[in-house]
Every structure is written in structure tokens, then in C-alpha cells.
N, C-alpha and C positions, 0 to 999 in steps of 0.2 A: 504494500500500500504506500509506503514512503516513499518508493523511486518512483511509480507511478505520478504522484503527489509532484514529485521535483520534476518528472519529464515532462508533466502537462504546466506547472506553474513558469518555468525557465527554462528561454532559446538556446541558452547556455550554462554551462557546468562544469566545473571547472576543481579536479581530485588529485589527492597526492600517489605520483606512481611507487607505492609499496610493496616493498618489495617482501609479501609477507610469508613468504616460504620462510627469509631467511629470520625473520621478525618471529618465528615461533623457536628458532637454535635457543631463545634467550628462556631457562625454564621457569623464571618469573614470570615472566608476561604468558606464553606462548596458550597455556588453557583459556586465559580470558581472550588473546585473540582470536582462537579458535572458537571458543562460546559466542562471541560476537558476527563472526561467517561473512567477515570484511570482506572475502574475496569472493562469494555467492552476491553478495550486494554492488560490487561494482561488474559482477556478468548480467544484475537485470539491469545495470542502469546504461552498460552498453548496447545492451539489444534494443531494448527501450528508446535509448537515442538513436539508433538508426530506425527502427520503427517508424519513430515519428518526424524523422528529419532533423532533430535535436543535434546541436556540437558535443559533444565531450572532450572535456581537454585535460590529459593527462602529466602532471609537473612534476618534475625530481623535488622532490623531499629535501636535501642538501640546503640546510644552512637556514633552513623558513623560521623557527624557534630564536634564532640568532642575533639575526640582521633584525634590527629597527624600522617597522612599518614606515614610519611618519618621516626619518631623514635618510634611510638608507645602508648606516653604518654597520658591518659585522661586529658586536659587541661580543664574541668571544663565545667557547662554550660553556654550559650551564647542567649541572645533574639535573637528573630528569625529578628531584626534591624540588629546586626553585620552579616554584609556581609563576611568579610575578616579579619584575624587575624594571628600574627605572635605567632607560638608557643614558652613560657616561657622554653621551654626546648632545643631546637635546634635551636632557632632562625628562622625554615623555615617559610615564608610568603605564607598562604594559601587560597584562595575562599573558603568559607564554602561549596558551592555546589559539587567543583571540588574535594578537600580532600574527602566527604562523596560519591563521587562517586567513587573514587579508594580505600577506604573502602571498599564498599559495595562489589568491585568487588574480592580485596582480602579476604573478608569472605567466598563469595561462590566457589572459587578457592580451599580456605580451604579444602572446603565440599567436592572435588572432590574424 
């Protein structure tokens, strides 16, 4: 119902290319990835988009938690503990998640 949801709401779409075979080696994470079925979720939302004529646009991962949304800057790496961080170069205060999700979206914007 959710891809459905996002192929009919948006012409565009725009997903981190993860690489989740190797994302389950880690045996912290790897059950909750698998519980999750990331990778059944981005085969309906590409069928989906071609169904409907929708774009899908798929980004490297590399660096989107990092780099500073607002001026650009790679500010270093970060365990994956810091949730939230104020960038040493513009002072913006950012969500690791939220930053790397409007990353992601301006990478594949990019790609257009």
C-alpha cells in the first residue's frame, strides 16, 4: 500500500542505492534489516514506477549523513550513536537522518 501510495502521489522518487546484501554481514543490524524486507520494497516501487511511467532514481549512499544539507561541507565521520549535530561550518543544527534524506534527494535531483 505505501509504494502504491508514493507511485501515485510522486513523478518522482528518489532512494539510497543499498547495498543491503552486504548491510546484513553486520550481525547487529542484519535481522532488523531483514524484518524490514528493504529490498522487496524497492522491487515494488520499481515495477511500480515503470508501470506507471514514474522516474526512480537511485543514489550512492556515500557521504549523505556527513556533508551539511544547507552549505555543503563534508563534516567528517560520525558513529552511527550521534543522532544530531551542529555543522562546524555554518553552525546549522541537523538530524543525521533528516540532513541525509534531503541529501539523498538533492543527489538524485542532480541526476535529472
Amino acid at each position: 500500500k505505501i509504494t502504491d501510495q508514493l507511485v501515485k502521489e510522486y513523478d518522482v522518487i528518489v532512494i539510497e542505492d543499498l547495498k543491503i546484501k552486504n548491510m546484513t554481514k553486520n550481525h547487529h543490524l542484519a535481522r532488523s534489516i531483514l524484518r524490514q524486507s528493504w529490498g522487496k520494497f524497492r522491487e515494488m516501487l520499481e515495477y511500480k514506477c515503470k508501470k506507471y511511467g514514474k522516474i526512480l532514481i537511485k543514489v550512492n549512499p556515500a557521504y549523505t549523513s556527513r556533508i551539511c544539507s544547507k552549505c555543503g561541507k563534508d563534516t567528517g565521520k560520525k558513529p552511527l550513536s550521534v543522532r544530531e549535530w551542529d555543522c562546524p561550518f555554518c553552525k546549522a543544527h541537523h538530524d543525521r537522518d533528516i540532513n541525509a534524506s534531503i541529501n539523498i534527494l538533492l543527489k538524485g535531483l542532480a541526476q535529472l
